[in-house]
C-alpha positions in Angstrom: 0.0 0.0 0.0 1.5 4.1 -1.0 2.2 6.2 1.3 0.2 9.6 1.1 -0.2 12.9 2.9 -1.6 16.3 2.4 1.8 17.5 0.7 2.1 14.4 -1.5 -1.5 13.0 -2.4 -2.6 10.2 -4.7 -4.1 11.2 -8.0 -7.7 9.5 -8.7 -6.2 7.3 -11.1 -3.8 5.5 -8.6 -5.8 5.4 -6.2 -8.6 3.9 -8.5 -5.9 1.3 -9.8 -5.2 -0.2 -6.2 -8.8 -0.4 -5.5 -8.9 -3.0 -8.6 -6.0 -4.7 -7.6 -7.1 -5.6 -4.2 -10.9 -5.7 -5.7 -9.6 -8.2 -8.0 -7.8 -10.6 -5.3 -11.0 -11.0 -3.7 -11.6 -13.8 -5.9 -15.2 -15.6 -6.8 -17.9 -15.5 -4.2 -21.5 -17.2 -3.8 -23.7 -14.3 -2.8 -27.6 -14.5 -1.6 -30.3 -11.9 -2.2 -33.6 -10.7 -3.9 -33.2 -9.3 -7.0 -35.2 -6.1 -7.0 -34.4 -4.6 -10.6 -33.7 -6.4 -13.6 -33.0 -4.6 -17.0 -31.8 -6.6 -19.9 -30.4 -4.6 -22.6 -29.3 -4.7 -26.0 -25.5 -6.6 -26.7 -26.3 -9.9 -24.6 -25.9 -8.5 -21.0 -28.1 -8.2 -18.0 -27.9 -5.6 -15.3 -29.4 -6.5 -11.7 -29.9 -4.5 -8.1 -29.6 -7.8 -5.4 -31.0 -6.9 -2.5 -30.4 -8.1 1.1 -34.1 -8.1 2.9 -33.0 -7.8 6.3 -31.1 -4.2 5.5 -31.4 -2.0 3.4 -28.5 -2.4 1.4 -27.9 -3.8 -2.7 -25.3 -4.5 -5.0 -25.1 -3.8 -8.6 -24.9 -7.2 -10.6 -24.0 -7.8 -14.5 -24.1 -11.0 -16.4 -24.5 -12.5 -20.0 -28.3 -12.8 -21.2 -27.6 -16.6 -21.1 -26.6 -16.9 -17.5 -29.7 -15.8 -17.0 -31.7 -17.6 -19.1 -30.7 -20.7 -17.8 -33.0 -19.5 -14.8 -35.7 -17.9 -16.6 -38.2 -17.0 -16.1 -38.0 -15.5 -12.7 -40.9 -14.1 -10.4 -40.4 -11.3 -8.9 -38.7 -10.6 -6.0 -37.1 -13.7 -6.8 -34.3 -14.8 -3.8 -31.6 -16.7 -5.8 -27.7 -17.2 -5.4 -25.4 -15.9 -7.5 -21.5 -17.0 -8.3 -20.0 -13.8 -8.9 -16.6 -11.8 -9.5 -16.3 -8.2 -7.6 -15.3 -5.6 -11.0 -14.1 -2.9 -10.3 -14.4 0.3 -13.4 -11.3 2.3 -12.5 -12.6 5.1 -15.4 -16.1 5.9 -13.2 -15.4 4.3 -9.1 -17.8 1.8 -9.2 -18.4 -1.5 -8.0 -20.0 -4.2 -10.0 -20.5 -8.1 -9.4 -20.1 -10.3 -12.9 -22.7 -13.1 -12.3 -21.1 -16.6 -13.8 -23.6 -19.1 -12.5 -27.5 -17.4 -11.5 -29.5 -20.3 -8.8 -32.6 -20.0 -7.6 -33.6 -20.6 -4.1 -36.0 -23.0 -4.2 -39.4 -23.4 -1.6 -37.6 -26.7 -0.1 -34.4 -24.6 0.4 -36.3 -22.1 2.2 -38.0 -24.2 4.4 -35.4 -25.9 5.4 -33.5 -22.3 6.6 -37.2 -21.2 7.9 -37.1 -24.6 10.1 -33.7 -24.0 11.4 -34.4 -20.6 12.4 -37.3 -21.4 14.2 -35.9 -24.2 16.2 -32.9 -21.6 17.0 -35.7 -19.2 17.9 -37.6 -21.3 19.7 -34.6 -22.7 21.8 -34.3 -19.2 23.0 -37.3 -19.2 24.7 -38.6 -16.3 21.9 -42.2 -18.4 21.4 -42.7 -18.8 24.8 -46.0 -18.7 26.3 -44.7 -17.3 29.4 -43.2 -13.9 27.1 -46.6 -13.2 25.8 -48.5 -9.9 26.8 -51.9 -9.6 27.8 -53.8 -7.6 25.6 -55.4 -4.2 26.8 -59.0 -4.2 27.6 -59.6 -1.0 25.3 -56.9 0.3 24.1 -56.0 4.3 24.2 -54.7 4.2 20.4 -54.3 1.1 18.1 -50.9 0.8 16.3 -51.9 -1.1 12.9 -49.0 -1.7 10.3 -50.1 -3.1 6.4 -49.5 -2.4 3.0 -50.9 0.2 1.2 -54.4 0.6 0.1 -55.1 -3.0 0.6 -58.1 -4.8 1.7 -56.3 -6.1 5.1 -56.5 -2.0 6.3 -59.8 -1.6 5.5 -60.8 -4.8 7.5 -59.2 -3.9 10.4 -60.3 -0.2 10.1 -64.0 -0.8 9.5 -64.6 -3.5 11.4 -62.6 -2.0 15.2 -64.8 1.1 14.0 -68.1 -0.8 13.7 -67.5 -2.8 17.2 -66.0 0.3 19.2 -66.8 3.8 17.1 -64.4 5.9 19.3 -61.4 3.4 18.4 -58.3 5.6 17.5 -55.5 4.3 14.9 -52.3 5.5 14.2 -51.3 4.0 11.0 -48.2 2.8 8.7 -48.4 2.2 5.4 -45.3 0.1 4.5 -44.1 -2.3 1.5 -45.6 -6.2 2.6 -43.9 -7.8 0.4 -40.6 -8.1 -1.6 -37.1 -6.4 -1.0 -38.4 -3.5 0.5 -41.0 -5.3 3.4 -38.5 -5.9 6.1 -36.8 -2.5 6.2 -40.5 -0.4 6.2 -42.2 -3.3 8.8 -39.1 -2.7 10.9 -39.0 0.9 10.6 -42.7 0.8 11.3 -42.7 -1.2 14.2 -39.8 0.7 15.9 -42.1 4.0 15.7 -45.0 2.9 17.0 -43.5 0.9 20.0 -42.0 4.5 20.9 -45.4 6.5 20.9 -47.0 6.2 24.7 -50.5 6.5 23.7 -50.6 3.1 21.3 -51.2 0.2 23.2 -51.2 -3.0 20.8 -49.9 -3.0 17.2 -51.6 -4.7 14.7 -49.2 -6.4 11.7 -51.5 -7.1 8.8 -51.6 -8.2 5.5 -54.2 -9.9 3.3 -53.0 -13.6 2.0 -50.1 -14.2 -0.7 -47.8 -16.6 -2.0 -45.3 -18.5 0.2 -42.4 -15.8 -1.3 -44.6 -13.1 -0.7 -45.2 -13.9 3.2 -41.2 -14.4 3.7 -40.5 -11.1 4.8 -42.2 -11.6 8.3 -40.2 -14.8 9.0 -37.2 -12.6 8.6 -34.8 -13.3 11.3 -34.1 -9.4 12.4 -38.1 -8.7 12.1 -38.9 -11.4 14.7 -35.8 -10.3 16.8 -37.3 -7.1 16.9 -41.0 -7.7 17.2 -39.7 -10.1 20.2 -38.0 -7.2 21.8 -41.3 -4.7 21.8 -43.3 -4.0 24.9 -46.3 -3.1 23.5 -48.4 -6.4 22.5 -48.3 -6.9 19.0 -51.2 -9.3 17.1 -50.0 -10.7 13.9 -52.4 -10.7 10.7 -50.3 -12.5 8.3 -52.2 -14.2 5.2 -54.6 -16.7 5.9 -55.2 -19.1 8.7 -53.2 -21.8 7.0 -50.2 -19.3 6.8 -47.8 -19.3 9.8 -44.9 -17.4 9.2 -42.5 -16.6 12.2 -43.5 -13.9 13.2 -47.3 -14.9 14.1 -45.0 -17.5 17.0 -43.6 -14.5 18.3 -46.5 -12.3 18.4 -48.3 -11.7 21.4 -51.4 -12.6 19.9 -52.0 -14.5 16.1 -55.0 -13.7 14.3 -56.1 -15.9 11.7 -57.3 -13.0 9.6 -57.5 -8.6 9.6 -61.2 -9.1 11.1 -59.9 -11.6 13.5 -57.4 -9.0 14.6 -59.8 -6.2 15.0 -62.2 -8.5 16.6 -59.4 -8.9 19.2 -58.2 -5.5 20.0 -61.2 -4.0 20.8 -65.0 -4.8 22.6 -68.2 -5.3 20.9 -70.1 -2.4 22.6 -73.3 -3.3 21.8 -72.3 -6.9 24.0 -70.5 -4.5 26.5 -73.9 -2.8 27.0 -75.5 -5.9 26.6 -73.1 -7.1 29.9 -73.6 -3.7 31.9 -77.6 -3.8 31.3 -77.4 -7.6 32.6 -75.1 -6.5 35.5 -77.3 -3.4 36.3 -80.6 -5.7 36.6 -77.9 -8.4 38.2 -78.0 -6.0 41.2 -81.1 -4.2 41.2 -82.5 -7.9 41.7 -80.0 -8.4 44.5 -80.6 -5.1 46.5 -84.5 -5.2 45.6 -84.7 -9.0 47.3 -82.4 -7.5 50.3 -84.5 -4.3 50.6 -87.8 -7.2 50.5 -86.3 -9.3 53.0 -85.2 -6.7 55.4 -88.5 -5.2 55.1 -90.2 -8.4 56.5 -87.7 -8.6 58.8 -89.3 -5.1 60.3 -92.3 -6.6 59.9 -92.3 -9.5 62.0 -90.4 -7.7 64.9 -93.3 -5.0 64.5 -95.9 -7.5 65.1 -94.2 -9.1 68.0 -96.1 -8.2 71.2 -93.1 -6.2 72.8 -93.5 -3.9 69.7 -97.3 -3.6 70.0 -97.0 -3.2 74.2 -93.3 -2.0 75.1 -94.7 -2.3 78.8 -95.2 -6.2 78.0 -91.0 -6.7 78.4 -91.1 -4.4 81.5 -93.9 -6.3 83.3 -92.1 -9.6 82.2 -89.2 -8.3 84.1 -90.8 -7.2 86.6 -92.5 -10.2 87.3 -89.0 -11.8 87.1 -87.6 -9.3 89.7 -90.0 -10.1 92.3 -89.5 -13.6 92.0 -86.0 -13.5 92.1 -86.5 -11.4 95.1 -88.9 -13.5 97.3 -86.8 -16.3 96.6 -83.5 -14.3 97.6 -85.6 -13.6 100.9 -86.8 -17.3 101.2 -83.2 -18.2 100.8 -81.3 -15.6 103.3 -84.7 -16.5 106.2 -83.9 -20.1 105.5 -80.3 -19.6 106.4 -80.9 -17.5 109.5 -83.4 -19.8 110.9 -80.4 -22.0 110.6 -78.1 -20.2 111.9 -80.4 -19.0 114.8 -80.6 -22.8 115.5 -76.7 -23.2 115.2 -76.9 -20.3 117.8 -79.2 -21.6 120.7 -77.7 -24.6 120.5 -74.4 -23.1 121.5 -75.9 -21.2 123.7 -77.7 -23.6 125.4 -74.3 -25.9 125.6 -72.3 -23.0 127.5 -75.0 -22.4 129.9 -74.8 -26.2 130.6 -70.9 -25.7 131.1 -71.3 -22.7 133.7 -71.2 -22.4 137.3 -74.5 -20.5 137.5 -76.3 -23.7 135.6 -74.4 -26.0 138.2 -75.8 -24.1 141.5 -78.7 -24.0 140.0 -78.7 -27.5 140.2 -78.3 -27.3 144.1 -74.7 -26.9 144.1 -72.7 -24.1 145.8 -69.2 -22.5 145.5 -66.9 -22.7 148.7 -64.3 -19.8 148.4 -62.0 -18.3 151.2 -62.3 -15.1 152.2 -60.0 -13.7 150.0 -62.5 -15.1 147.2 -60.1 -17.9 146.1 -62.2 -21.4 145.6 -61.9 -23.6 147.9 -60.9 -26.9 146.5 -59.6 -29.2 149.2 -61.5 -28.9 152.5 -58.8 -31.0 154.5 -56.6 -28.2 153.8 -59.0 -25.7 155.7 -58.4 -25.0 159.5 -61.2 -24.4 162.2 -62.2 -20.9 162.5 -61.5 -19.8 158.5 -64.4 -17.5 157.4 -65.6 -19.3 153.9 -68.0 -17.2 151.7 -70.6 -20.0 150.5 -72.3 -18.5 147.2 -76.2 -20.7 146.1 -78.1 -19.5 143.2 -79.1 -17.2 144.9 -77.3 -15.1 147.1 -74.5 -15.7 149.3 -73.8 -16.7 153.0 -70.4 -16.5 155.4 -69.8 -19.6 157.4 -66.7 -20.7 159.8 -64.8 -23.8 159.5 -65.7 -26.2 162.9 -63.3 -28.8 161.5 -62.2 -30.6 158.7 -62.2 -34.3 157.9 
């Protein structure tokens, strides 16, 4: 490689030159795309734009008018593989691949790769139940993403309008099929998940050849559709169709109606359900209201209600009993006691001195008024006091025996 500077630069042609050499070493490649521009002109060559559908980005190609019709005809938006030579046209900079060998990708091919993918998908946990988003009840704005003027718009459009009038959609018209699909769904997608107001996203299109739906099994389109927050509802084709991204999607519709169907009420059954609910509970409180009513009713006719003085007198009665037989039961146990009483009584008069004289005994004391116990201890002439029953008398010891 030269060296160069500001002093000493390279002129175009030089630098032109190196970039054919080292163009030129490349060497043959096998290149896949979509060819997206095909122009066959006069002299036997062919001039071709191949794009790559998951960015937006194309070569030039150039080959012989019979290395392409050994694959003619081809659809549009055909995905084929080319063996080509990187040429590089020193007189105007530009880059050009020279086609030697044109293959189409066949529908086995595809599926094969579309098989592969998914199972990588799927191994990441990207279909998983447990990822999906519940859908909003009513949504504040409906994200809805289809081609232009198509059929699948004005199903989803007229049909959200005709279940829930105030619906509000903000809408992207993007390519839904060929090279140009997966750049403008992308695009789409990433705009709409950014606006706060739009709570689901509706991908749509209306039904199509197995090449046409390929763009929404892109790899990079389910990537990003996996990443989104806002639930997304895939309307892809018809019900037999099942391209990637309806796996991924938080909900699959099997059709543009289905999808509107999905992301908003019916609100002639929403009225139907609040008219039920209403009567539901007028029902419930008017059998409440009933029941509490007869409730009043019977305690009104009880006889308390009719004669409040009925529970006093009931009471009453109930007092007075209680207190004669409180006054039975405290009379009851004084008699007793009384009983207990005299009988203790009657035992201590037994036990005293007075009962004993009053027996015809007497009580010898000196005079002094100590008792006299032992009379052969007493000397003649000691003054005794001798007290009866009744009364006392002095005597004077004669002699003692």
């Amino acid at each position: 490689m030269f060296e160069t500077s500001s002093e000493s630069p390279a002129p175009v042609r030089v630098v032109s030159e190196a970039i054919k050499d080292y163009v030129e070493r490349l060497g043959p490649i096998w290149i896949e795309g979509e060819i997206s521009e095909l122009n066959e002109r006069s002299g036997g060559m062919a001039f071709m734009r191949l794009r790559d559908t998951s960015v937006d980005m194309s070569l030039s190609v150039m080959c012989y008018k019979n290395v392409l019709a050994a694959v003619q005809p081809l659809p549009a938006n055909a995905r084929v593989v080319i063996h080509a030579k990187a040429s590089w046209f020193t007189k105007n900079g530009s880059l050009t691949m020279s086609a030697k060998e044109i293959r189409q990708v066949g529908v086995g091919e595809l599926l094969a790769r579309l098989e592969a993918l998914k199972g990588v998908l799927a191994a990441e946990g990207l279909f998983s139940a447990d990822r999906k988003v519940a859908l909003p009840l009513l949504p504040r704005k409906v994200g809805l993403i289809c081609g232009r003027n198509t059929d699948a718009e004005k199903d989803v459009v007229e049909n959200a309008r005709r279940r829930w009038p105030a619906v509000e959609f903000e809408i992207r018209e993007v390519a839904v099929q060929g090279a140009a699909a997966v750049v403008e769904v992308s695009e789409a997608l990433r705009e709409l998940e950014s606006l706060e107001d739009v709570d689901v996203i509706i991908i749509t299109r209306g039904g199509g050849s197995f090449e046409d739906l390929l763009p929404f099994s892109d790899e990079s389109l389910v990537r990003l559709a996996a990443s989104c927050e806002t639930p997304i509802v895939s309307a892809i084709g018809h019900e037999k169709d099942s391209p990637l991204l309806d796996l991924v999607a938080d909900y699959r519709a099997s059709t543009p109606t289905d999808a509107a169907k999905r992301v908003v009420p019916d609100i002639e059954q929403e009225i139907s359900d609040i008219n039920k609910i209403r009567d539901r509970i007028y029902r419930r409180l008017l059998s409440t209201v009933e029941f509490e009513l007869n409730q009043i009713a019977q305690l009104r006719n009880r006889p308390v209600m009719k004669d409040p003085s009925v529970m006093i007198k009931v009471r009453k009665d109930d007092l007075t009993a209680l207190r004669d037989r409180s006054h039975r039961g405290f009379k009851a146990l004084l008699d007793i006691e009384k009983k207990e009483i005299k009988g203790v009584i009657a035992h201590l008069r037994s036990l005293s001195p007075q009962s004993t004289m009053d027996r015809g005994y007497a009580v010898v004391q000196s005079d002094d008024g100590k008792i006299v116990r032992d009379a052969t201890k007493l000397k003649a002439g000691v003054v005794l006091r001798i007290r009866a029953a009744k009364g006392e008398a002095k005597a004077s010891v004669l002699a003692s025996e």
